[in-house]
N, C-alpha and C positions, 0 to 999 in steps of 0.2 A: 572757533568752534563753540567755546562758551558763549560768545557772545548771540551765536545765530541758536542754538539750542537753546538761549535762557527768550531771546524773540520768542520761539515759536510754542515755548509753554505758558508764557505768560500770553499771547494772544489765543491760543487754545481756551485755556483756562477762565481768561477775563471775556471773552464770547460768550461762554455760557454761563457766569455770573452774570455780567448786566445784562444777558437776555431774561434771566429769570428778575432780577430786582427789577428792572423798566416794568416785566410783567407784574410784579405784586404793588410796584407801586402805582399803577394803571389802576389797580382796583380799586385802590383806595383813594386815588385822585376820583373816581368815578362815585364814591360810597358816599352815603350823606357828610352835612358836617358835624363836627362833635362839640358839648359844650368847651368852655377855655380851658387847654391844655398847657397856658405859658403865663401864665399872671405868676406874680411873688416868684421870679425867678432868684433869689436867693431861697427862699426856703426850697426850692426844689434842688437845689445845688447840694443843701444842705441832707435833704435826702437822699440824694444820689452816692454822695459819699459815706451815708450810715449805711443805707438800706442796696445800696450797688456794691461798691469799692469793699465794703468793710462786712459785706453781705449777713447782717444782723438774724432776718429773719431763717435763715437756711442755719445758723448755730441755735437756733430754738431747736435742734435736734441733732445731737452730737455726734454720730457715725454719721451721717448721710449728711452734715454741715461741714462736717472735717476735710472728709474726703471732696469735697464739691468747692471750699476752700481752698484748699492744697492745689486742684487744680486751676480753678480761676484766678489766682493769684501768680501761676506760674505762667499762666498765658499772658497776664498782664507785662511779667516780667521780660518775658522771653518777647513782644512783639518786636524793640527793638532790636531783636538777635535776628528774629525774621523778616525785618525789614531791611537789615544789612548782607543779608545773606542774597537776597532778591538783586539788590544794589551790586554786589558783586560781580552778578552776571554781568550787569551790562558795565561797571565801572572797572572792573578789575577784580583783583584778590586782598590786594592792601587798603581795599575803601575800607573805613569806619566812620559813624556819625560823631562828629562831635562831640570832644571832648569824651566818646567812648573807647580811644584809640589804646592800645595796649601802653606806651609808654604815656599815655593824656591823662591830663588830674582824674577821670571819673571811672577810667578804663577799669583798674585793677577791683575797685568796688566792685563795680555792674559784674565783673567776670566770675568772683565770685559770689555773688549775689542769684547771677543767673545760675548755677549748675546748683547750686543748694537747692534754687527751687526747679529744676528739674529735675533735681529727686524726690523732692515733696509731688509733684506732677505723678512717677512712677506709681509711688508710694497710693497714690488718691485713687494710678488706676486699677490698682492689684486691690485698693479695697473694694469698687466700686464691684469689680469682676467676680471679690467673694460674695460680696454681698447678692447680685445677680444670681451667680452660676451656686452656689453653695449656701450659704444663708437663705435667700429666697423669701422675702417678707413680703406680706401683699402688697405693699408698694416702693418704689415703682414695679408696676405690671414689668412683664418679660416682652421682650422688645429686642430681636434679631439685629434692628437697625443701631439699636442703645450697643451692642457687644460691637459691630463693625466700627462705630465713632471710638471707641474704647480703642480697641483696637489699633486703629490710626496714631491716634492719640500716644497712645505706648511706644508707637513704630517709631513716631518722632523724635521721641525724646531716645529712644536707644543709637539708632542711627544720628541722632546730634553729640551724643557720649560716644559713639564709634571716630566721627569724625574729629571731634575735639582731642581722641586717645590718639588718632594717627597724625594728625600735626604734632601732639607734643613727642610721638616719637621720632617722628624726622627729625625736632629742633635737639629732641636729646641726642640724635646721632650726627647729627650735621654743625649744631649751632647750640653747645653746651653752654654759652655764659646767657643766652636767649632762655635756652630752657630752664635756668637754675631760677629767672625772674618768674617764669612761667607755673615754677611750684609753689608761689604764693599765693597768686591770683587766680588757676585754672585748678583749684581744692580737689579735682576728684579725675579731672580728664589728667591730669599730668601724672598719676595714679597709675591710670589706665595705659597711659604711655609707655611707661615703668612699666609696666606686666607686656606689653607687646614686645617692648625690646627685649625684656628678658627670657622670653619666647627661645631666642637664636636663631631661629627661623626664618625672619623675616625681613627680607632686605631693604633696602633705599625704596628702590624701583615697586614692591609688594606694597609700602607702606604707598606711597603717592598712587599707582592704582586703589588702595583702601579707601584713601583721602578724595580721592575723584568721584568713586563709586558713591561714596557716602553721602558728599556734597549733590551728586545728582539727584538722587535719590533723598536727601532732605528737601532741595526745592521742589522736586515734584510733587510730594506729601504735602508740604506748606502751599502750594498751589492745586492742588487739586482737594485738597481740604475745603480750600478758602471757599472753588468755585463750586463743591457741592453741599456749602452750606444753605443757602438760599432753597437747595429743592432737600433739605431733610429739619426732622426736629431741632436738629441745634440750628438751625437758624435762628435761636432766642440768643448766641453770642451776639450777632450783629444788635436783633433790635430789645433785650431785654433794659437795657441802659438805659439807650433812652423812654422806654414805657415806664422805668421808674422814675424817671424828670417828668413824666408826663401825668403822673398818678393823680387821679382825682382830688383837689382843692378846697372844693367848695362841699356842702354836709355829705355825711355818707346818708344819714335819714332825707335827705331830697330828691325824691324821684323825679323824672323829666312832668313836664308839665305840658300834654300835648294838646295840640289845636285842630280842637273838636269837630267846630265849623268847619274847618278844613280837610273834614276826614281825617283824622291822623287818628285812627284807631288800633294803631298798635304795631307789631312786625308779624308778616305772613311769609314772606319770599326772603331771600337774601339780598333786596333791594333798602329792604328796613332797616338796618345796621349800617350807623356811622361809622367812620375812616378809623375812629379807634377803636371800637368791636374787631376791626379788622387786624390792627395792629396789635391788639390784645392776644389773637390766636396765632398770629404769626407768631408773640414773644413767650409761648408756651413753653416751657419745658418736659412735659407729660411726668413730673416728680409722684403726681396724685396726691398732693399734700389737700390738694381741695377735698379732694373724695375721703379722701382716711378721717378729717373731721368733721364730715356732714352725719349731724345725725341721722337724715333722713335714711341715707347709703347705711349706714350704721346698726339701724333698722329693718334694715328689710328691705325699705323701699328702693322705686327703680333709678331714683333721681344718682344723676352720677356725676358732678361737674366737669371733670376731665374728661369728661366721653363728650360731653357737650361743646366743648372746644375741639377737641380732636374732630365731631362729625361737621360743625359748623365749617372750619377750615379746611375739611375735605370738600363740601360740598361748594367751597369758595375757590379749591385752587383745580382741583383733580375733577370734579362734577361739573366746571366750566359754568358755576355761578358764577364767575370773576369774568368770563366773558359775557353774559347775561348782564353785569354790571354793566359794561363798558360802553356796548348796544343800549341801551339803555341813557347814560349818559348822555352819548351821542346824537340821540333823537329825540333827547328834549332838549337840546341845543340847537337843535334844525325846524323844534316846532312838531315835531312826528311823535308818533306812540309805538311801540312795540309791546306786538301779545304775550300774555307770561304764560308761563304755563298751569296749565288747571289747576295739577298738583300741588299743594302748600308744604311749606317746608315740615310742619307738622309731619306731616301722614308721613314724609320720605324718612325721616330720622327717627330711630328708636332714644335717644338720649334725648330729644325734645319732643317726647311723645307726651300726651295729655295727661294721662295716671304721672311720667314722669316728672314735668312741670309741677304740676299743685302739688305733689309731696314737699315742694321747696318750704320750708318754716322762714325764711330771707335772715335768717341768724344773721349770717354775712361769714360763718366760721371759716367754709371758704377762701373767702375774699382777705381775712385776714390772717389764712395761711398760705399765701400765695407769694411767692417768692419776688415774683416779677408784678404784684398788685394788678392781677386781671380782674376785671369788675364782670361777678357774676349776676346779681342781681337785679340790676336795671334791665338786662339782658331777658332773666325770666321772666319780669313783670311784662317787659313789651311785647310778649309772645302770647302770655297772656292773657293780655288785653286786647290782644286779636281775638283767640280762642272765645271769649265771654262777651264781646261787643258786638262780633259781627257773627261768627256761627253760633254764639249758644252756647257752647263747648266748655263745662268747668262741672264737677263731684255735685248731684242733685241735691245732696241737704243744704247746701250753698245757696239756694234759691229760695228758703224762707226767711234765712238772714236776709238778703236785698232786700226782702218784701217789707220787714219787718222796719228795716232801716231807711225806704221809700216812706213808708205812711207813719212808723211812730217812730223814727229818727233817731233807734237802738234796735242792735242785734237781734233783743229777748221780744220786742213787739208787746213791751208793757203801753200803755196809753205814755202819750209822750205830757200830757198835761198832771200828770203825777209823778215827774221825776223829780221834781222838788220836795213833795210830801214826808220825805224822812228829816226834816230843815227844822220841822216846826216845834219839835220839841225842844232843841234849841235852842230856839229865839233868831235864827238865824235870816236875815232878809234876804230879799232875792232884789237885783240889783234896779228892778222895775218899779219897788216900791221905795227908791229916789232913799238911801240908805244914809248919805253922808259921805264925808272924806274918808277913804279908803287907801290902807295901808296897800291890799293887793285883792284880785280876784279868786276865787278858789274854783277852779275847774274839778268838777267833781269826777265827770264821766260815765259812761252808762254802767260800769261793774258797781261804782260807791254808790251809784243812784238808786241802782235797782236788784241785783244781787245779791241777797239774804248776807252770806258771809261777806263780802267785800262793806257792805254798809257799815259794820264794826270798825273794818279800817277806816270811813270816815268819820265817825263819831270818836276815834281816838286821834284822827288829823284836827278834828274840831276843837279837841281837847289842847292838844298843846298850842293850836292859835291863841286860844282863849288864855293860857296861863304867858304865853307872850305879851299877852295885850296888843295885839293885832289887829285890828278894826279889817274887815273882810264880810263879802259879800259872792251869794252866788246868779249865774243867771235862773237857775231855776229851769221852769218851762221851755225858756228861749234856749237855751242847751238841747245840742244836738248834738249825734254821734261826730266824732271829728272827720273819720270817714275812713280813716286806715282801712282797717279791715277790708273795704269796698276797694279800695285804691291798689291793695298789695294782693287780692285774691282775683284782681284785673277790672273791675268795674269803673272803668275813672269817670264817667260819666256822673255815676250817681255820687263817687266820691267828692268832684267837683261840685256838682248842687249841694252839698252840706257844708264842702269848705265855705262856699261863696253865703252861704244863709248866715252861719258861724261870723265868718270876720264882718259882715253885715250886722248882725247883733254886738260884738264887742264892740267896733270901732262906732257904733251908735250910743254905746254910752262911755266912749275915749278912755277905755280901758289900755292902762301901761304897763301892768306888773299881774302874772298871772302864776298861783301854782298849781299842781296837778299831781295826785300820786299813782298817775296810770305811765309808765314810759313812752307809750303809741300815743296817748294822748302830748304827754310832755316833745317830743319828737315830732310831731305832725304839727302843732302850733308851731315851736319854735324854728323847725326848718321847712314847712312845706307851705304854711297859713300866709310867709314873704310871698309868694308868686299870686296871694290875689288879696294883695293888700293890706296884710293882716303883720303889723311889726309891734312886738311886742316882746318885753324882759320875761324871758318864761325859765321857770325852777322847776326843777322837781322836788317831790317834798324832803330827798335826803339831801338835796341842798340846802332847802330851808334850815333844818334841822341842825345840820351841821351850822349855820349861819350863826342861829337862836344860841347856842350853846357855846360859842366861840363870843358874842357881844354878852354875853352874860344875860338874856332875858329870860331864857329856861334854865333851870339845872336839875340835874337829874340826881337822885340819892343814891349812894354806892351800897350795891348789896353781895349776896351770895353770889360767886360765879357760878354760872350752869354753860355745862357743853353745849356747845353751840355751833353751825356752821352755816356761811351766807352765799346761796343761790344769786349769779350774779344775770339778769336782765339784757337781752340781748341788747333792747334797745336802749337799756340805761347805759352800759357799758360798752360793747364792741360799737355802739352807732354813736355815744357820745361822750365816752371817756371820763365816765361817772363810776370810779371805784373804791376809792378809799373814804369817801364821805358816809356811806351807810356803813360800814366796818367801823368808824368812828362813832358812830352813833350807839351800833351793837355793842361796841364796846364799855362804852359810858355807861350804859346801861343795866351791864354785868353777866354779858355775854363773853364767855369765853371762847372766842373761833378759834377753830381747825378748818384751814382750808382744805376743798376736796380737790384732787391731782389736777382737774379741768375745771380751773377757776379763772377769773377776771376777765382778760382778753383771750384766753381758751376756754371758757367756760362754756362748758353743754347747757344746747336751749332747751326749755321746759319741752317743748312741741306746739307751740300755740301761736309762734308768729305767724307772719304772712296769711291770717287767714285760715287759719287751721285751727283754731281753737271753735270754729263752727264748720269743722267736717268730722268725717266720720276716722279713726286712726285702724287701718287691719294689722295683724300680724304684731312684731311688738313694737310697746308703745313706748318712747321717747323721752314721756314722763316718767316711766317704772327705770328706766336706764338712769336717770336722772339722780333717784332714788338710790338705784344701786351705787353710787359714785358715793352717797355722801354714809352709805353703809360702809362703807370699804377704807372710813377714816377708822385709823387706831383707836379712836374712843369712838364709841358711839354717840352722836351728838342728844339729846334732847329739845333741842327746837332748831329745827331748820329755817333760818330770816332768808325774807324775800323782798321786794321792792316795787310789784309789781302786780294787779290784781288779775291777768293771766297766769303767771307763773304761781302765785297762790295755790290757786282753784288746780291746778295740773298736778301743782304737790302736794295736797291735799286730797286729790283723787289717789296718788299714786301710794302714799301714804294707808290710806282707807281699803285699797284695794290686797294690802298685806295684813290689815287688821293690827295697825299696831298705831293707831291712836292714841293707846295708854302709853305707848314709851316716848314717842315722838307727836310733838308740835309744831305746828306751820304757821308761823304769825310775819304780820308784814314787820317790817323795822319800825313804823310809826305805834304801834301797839304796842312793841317792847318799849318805845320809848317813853307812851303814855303813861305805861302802869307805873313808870322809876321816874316820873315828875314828881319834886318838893313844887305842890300847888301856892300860890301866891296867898296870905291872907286876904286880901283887898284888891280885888279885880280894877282892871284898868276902866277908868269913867268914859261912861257912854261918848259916841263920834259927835262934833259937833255936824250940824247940816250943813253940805253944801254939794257945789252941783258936779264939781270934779272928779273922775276916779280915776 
């Protein structure tokens, strides 16, 4: 009887799992391919067990890590319970695995080991359920399908405590010198035993109906659990593991580089999205940790990253995009075409509607509170870059930036042959008039070139070159915008003719060492300038700085401490893990920081990435939020340090905007750093000539 009843659930059950996994994995066999998901298979190992096993990023936030903990550790524990349990059907009732047998070396561990954490399990789901049904925080949303898995969830482990109580009461009635061992090992079910025999109630024959009932009813939970994981949100138990082995590698600042000639102007349909777009939204959990720290969402705007995964994978699994895929596939395997349909996936989804897209800043805050590392970003750029390449489709004051960055190859559309002209007071050559051996390049960029306030931060980057004794040189003229902006607000066209002019001018004059104190600027050489030839040592200037000051060729004079607190850059920090180097610097310099609550790798963006620092912001602005965060420190700071001549100009606006310029100051770190220079008596002697840089 067990044996023909554990058949017939398990082939019920496992039908309609692999009918659904063969389906999602069609899709994805059918989906483009992704860049390398398996190189440096140790450091991914090495992930899996920080950021999986050990689930790091989910204790960045203690009730809803705890409880999310407690459970996925009990499931770990407990699989070998439910793999023995499944085994039973068909082997018997005395199978155990190996070495887990009640009198085997690992037995009496694992046994209590497992019911510990099937109370921690309880425990995870009675908070899970206050949290939900009582608490009620805006994330995670309410979800009908979240309380059913809970639910289950619960069932399991009570009925696993039911069945564990009614065996230890048999053995206490039947088989006392069994049960006395069984008080060691079974901590809580032999408890439970203990309370059912002392019941008096309950006979032999009640207890083994208990224990039957229970048992049935465990496998059919653990089995029809298993097989409607695949068609619900927890399907991210199956594939969130491996999405973390699979986590992107190579830079987070390297957007795909698509092939233009070849039409590859972006994603329109759900034909545009590679195999791991796909297995991104299957490994979702809907937490909303993406949503809860998007400025944008935070703001006002409609951008919502979890809506964006939730509608994409509906429109993939449930909207029979996923069969569209497949057709698809299929008939360009045979040489055929198949019509799409009119509609773009634009117009069909409100979470990747147009308004919602460019609200994106590409912070990446997102992306780096995602539990399961979904990549949001490449995602909205390719959508995009449809929207702007082929319809037109992006916020109108967008369109005098391009114009600007077409003909004078900067945003502002100053004449491009006087972006040099701030140089000459100086002395500063530009690398055309053949300067000599060169320590390094100085990428200035279009804010230090031509932006009234950001020009100060070059003249104080100037400054501590010079007291370095730095031999450096700029290109001048031949500088062009790096193209970010174009690139992240979807134009890769025009982004690609700037890169391509750019690495054309540097590697014309064999330029090796390059710094920059713009982050977009430092970021888009160092990671994006490789894909068209452009390899090159690139710094940012608070690396420099930190450098200078650690070999002893700057120092800096210790002065008064003044409150202080340091805005940290998205792309300095979340895209390149540039944190502690400009805090070192502010520090040295006699800056006393107070970090504000959403700093380093949580730190709120200015508003100005991705292209937004040339649109127009409605409703509130990003910047003023930004502000608020570093009001809300216990002291009030006095200068706010930045790293960045977007996020300057944004805190400086937001600043200005409350009229409190007399209290608070916005200065880059290189300017703090300049004014607290002990200057050199005897400047370093001119470069000798030669033809290298």
């Amino acid at each position: 009887m067990r044996l023909f009843g554990t058949l017939v659930l398990v082939a019920i059950t496992g039908y309609f799992f692999l009918k659904q996994m063969v389906r999602l994995y069609g899709y994805m066999k059918a989906a483009k391919p992704s860049p390398d998901r398996s190189s440096n298979p140790l450091a991914r190992i090495g992930d899996l067990i920080v950021y999986g096993f050990l689930q790091k990023r989910l204790l960045n936030r203690a009730y809803g890590g705890s409880l999310h903990v407690m459970i996925f550790w009990g499931f770990c524990v407990l699989a070998a319970a439910n793999f023995t349990l499944i085994a039973r059907g068909f082997l018997g009732p005395d199978f155990n695995l190996p070495l887990l047998g009640e009198d085997q070396l690992l037995g009496p561990a694992y046994n209590v080991g497992k019911e510990i954490f099937m109370g921690l399990v309880l425990v995870g789901v009675g908070m899970a359920l206050y949290r939900r049904l009582i608490w009620k925080p805006r994330f995670p949303e309410h979800s009908v399908e979240a309380l059913i898995i809970l639910g289950v969830i619960g069932a399991l482990m009570v009925v696993e405590f039911i069945l564990g109580g009614a065996q230890s009461a048999l053995a206490i009635l039947q088989e006392p010198a069994k049960a006395a061992h069984l008080a060691e090992s079974h901590i809580i079910t032999y408890r439970l035993g203990q309370g059912l025999v002392a019941l008096g109630s309950l006979d032999v024959a009640t207890l083994n109906i208990i224990k039957e009932v229970s048992w049935w009813l465990n496998l059919a939970l653990v089995l029809g659990f298993g097989a409607y994981l695949p068609y619900s949100k927890h399907f991210h138990i199956i594939t969130s593991l491996p999405n973390v082995f699979m986590r992107r590698k190579y830079p987070y600042g390297q957007l795909s580089k698509p092939d233009l000639e070849n039409e590859d102007f972006g994603i329109a349909q759900i034909d545009g999205f590679n195999w791991k777009n796909l297995f991104d939204w299957y490994s979702c959990t809907e937490c909303g940790r993406c949503t809860s720290v998007c400025p944008a969402f935070n703001s006002g705007k409609p951008l919502h990253p979890k809506k964006i995964t939730e509608q994409l994978r509906d429109e993939l699994v449930e909207s029979h995009g996923g069969d569209l895929l497949v057709r698809l596939a299929q008939a360009k395997a045979k040489g055929e075409t198949v019509e799409m349909p009119e509609q773009i996936l634009q117009d069909r989804l409100s979470a990747v509607s147009e308004d919602a897209l460019f609200a994106c800043t590409t912070c990446r805050a997102c992306e780096e509170a995602c539990p399961v590392f979904i990549e949001y970003v490449q995602e909205i750029v390719d959508m995009r870059r449809y929207m702007v390449q082929v319809e037109g489709r992006f916020p109108k004051e967008v369109e005098r930036a391009f114009k600007n960055m077409e003909t004078n190859y900067n945003p502002w559309g100053i004449g491009f042959a006087t972006r040099g002209d701030w140089a000459k007071e100086f002395g500063i050559q530009e690398l055309s008039e053949d300067p000599g051996t060169l320590d390094l390049v100085y990428w200035v960029g279009c804010a230090g070139s031509f932006d009234e306030r950001n020009k100060k931060v070059t003249a104080a980057m100037v400054k501590v070159l010079k007291a370095a004794g730095l031999r450096f040189a700029i290109l001048g003229k031949e500088e062009a915008c790096t193209g970010d902006p174009a690139r992240r607000i979807g134009n890769e066209y025009l982004y690609q003719v700037l890169a391509e002019q750019n690495v054309t001018a540097l590697n014309g004059y064999d330029v090796k060492k390059i710094v920059t104190a713009c982050p977009h600027c430092f970021n888009t050489i160092k990671n994006e300038y490789p894909q068209f030839g452009g390899n090159y040592e690139v710094l940012h200037h608070t690396e420099l700085i930190d450098q200078l000051m650690n070999e002893g060729r700057i120092r800096i004079k210790p002065g008064t401490l003044i409150e202080g607190t340091f805005h940290d850059s998205c792309y300095l920090g979340r895209y390149n893990d540039i944190y502690e180097q400009p805090r070192e610097a502010l520090q040295a310099a006699g800056i006393k920081l107070h970090e504000m609550e959403q700093s380093r790798s949580t730190g709120r963006c200015c508003g100005a990435g991705g292209g937004r620092m040339w649109m127009e912001e409605h409703g509130t602005k990003i910047n003023d939020m930004r502000l608020e965060d570093a009001l809300r420190l216990p002291v009030q700071p006095k200068v706010i340090a930045s790293a960045c001549p977007f996020c300057l100009t944004m805190l400086s606006d937001a600043v200005g905007s409350k009229d409190m310029t007399e209290q608070i100051q916005t200065r880059d770190v290189v300017e703090i750093v300049a004014d607290a220079l002990i200057l050199p008596e005897v400047r370093a002697s001119e470069p000798e000539p030669a033809a290298a840089h």
